[in-house]
C-alpha positions in Angstrom: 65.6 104.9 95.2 67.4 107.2 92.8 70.1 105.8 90.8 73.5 107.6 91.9 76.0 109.4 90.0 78.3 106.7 90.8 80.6 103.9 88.1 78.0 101.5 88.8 76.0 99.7 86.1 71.9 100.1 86.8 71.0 96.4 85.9 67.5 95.8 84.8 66.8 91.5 84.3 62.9 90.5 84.2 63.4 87.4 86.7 60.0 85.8 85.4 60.2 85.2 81.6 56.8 83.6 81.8 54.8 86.8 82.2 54.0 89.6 80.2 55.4 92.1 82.6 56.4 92.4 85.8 53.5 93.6 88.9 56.4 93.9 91.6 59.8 96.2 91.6 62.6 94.8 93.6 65.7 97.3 94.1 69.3 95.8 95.7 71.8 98.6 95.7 75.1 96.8 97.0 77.3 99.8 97.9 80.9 98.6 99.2 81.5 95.0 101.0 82.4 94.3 104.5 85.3 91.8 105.8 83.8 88.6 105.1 84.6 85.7 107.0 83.8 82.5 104.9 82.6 81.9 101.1 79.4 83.2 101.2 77.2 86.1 103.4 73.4 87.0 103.5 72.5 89.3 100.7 70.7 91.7 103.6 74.2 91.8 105.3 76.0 93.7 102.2 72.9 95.2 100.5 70.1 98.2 100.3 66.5 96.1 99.6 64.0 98.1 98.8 60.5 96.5 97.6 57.4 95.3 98.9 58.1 93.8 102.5 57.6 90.3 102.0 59.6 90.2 98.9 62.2 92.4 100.3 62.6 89.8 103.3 62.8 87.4 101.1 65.4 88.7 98.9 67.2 89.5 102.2 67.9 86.2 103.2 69.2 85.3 99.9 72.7 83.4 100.2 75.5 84.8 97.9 78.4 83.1 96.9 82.5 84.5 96.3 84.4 83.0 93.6 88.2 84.3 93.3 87.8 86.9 95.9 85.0 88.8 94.0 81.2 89.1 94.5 79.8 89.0 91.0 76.9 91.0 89.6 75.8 87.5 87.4 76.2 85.6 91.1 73.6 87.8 93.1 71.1 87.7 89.9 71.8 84.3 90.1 71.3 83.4 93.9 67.8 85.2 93.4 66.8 83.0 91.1 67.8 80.3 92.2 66.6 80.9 96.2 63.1 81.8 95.0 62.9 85.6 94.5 61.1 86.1 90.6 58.1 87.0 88.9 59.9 90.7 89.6 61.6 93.3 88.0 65.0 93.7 89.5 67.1 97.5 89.6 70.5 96.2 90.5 73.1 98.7 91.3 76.5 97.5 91.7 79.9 97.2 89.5 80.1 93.7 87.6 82.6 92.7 89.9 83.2 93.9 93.6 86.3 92.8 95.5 86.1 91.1 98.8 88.8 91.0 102.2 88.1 88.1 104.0 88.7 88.7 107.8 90.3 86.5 109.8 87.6 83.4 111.4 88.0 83.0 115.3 87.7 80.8 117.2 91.0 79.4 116.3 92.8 81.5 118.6 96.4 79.8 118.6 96.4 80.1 114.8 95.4 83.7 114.8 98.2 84.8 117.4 100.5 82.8 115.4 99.5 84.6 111.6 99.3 88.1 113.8 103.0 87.8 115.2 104.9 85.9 112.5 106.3 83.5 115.1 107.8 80.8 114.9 107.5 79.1 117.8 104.7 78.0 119.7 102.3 79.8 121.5 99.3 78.7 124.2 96.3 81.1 124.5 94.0 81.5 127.0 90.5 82.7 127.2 88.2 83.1 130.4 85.2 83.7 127.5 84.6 81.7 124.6 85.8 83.6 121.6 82.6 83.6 119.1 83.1 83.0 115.6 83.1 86.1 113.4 85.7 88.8 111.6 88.4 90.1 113.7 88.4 93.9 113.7 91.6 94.7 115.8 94.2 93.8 116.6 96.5 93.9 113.4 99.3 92.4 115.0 100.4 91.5 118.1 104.2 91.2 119.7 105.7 88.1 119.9 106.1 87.5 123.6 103.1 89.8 125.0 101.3 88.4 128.1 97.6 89.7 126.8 96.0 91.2 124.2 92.2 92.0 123.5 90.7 90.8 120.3 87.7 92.6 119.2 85.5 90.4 116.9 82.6 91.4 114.7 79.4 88.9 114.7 76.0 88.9 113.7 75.0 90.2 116.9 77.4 92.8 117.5 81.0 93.3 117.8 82.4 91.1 120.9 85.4 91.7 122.6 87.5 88.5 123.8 90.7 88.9 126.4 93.2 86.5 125.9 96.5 85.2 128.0 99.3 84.1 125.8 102.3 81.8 126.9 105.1 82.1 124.0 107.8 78.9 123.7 110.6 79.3 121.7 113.2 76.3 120.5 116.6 77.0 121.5 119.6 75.1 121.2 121.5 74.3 124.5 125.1 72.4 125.3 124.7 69.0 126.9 128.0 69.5 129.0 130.5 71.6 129.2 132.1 72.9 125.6 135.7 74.1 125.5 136.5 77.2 123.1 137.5 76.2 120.2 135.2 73.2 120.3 133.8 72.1 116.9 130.3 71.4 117.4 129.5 67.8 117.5 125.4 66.2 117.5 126.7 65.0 121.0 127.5 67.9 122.2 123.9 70.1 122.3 120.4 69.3 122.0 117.2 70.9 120.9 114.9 72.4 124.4 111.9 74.4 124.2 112.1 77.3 126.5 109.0 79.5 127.6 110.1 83.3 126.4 109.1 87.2 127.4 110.7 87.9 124.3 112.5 86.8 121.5 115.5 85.1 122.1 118.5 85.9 119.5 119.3 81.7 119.9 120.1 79.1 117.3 116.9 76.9 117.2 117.9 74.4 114.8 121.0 71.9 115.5 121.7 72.1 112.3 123.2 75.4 112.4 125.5 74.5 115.2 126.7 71.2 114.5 130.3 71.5 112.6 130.7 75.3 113.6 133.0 76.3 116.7 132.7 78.0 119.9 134.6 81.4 120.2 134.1 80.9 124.2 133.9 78.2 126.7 130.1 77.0 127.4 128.6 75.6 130.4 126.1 72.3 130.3 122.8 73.5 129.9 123.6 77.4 128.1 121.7 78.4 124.9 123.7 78.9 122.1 123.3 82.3 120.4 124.6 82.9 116.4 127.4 85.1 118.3 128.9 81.9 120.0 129.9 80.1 116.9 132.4 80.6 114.1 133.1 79.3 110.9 136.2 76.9 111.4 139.1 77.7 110.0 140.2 75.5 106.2 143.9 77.7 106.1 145.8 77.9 108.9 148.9 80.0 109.5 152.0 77.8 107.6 149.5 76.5 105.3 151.1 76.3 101.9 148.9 77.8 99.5 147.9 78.8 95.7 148.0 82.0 95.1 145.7 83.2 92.3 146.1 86.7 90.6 143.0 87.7 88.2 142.5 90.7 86.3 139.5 90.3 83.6 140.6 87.0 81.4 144.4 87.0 82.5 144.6 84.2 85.5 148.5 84.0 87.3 149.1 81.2 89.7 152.0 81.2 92.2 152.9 79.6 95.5 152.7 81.0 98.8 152.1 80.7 102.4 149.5 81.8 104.9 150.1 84.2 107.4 147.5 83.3 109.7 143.8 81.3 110.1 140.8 81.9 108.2 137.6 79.8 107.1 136.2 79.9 103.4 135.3 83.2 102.4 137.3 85.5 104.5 140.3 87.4 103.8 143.5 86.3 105.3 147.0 87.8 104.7 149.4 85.4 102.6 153.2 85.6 101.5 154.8 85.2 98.0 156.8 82.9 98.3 158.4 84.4 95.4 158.7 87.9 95.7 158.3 87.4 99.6 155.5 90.4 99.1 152.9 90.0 101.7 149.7 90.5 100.5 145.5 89.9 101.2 143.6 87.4 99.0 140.2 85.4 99.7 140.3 81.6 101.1 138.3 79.9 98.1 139.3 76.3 99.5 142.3 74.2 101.8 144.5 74.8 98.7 143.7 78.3 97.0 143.4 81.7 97.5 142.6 84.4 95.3 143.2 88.1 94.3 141.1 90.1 91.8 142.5 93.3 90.5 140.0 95.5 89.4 
């Protein structure tokens, strides 16, 4: 085999340090590397042997090991060693270092739908054949909420493919009974249910994000709550007596005023000076302040 014209480094060891020279010529020539589904792969899986027969079968069945994603040129010289193969001369083309991608290991099918959608939920998968273990070749993802898909999976005896059913659950945050609007969302007041979904649902799954915001709408027992059902509750309310505070780089004025209307922390609600009796807009920063920053 002719040595290409390619960044490789031809790598000449004497495996048998015991003899004077070597009778045999052994020639691995590892060219690019597959998706690799585990640690370690037979060196006749990734590799051109070339050699007498016997030795080249043996060399083939050598076991090589990946350390921190790489297949090492030192690691296959070592593996032949170790695994039997001397007494030869070995011509070993290949980098010092080749990087590996390891493809995803089936059978673990709820796992894999899981790390191909990015959901969140739940999923159950169903198979009417068993999926064998090997690399996944497609698909690259898969929609959250899709009834089937077909996984096509590479093994040593050829590439497989493997229907599956999926059933998708989502956790969604319904109202025990019937919620008023205006309601401020108590722990009583909703639970946690897990719904089977065609497709996403835009709902609040944790009750966390409910509990102590209000309802812009009255809710029936039993209806999910989506993020557009709740609002922040108000801290200023219209009447509310009120600092005013004025900034403008390192100057800071406070006055007195009153709010106009509601508003929670953060939003922008018109207030009166009670002073100048200007009416003007300032951010809620708590029950007792609000604030205006001139540029």
């Amino acid at each position: 085999m002719k040595a290409r014209s390619l960044p490789w480094v031809l790598f000449v060891l004497l495996l048998a340090v015991s003899v004077a020279f070597a009778a045999e010529e052994l020639t691995v020539e590892i060219e690019r590397l597959p998706e690799v589904p585990g640690k370690s792969i037979r060196l006749g899986d990734i590799a051109r042997i070339s050699g007498p027969d016997d030795l080249a079968a043996r060399a083939g069945e050598v076991n090589v090991k990946f350390r921190e994603g790489f297949l090492w040129r030192s690691d296959v010289v070592a593996a032949l060693v170790n695994q039997g193969v001397g007494g030869v001369t070995l011509r070993l083309l290949m980098p010092p270092k080749m990087a590996i991608r390891k493809g995803e290991v089936v059978p673990d099918l709820e796992a894999l739908v899981l790390k191909l959608s990015g959901w969140q939920g739940s999923v159950r998968v169903r198979s009417s054949v068993a999926a064998p273990r090997g690399e996944l070749l497609a698909p690259l993802k898969i929609r959250p909420g899709a009834a089937t898909a077909l996984l096509r999976i590479r093994t040593p005896e050829g590439t497989r493919e493997v229907p599956i059913s999926m059933e998708w659950h989502q956790n969604v945050v319904v109202t025990r009974r019937i919620v008023e609007n205006g309601t401020v969302l108590a722990p009583e007041d909703i639970e946690v249910r897990q719904v089977r979904i065609s497709s996403p649902m835009d709902a609040v799954s944790d009750i966390r994000q409910a509990v102590g915001r209000m309802t812009n709408r009255r809710l029936p027992a039993g209806e999910r709550i989506s993020p557009g059902f709740l609002l922040t509750p108000p801290i200023v309310h219209r009447g509310d007596r009120v600092f005013i505070v004025v900034r403008k780089g390192a100057l800071v004025l406070r006055m007195q005023g009153e709010a106009m209307e509601d508003g929670a922390a953060g939003e922008t609600i018109r207030v009166r000076n009670e002073q100048s009796k200007k009416i003007i807009e300032a951010v809620i920063r708590s029950k007792e302040e609000v604030e205006v920053r001139i540029p």
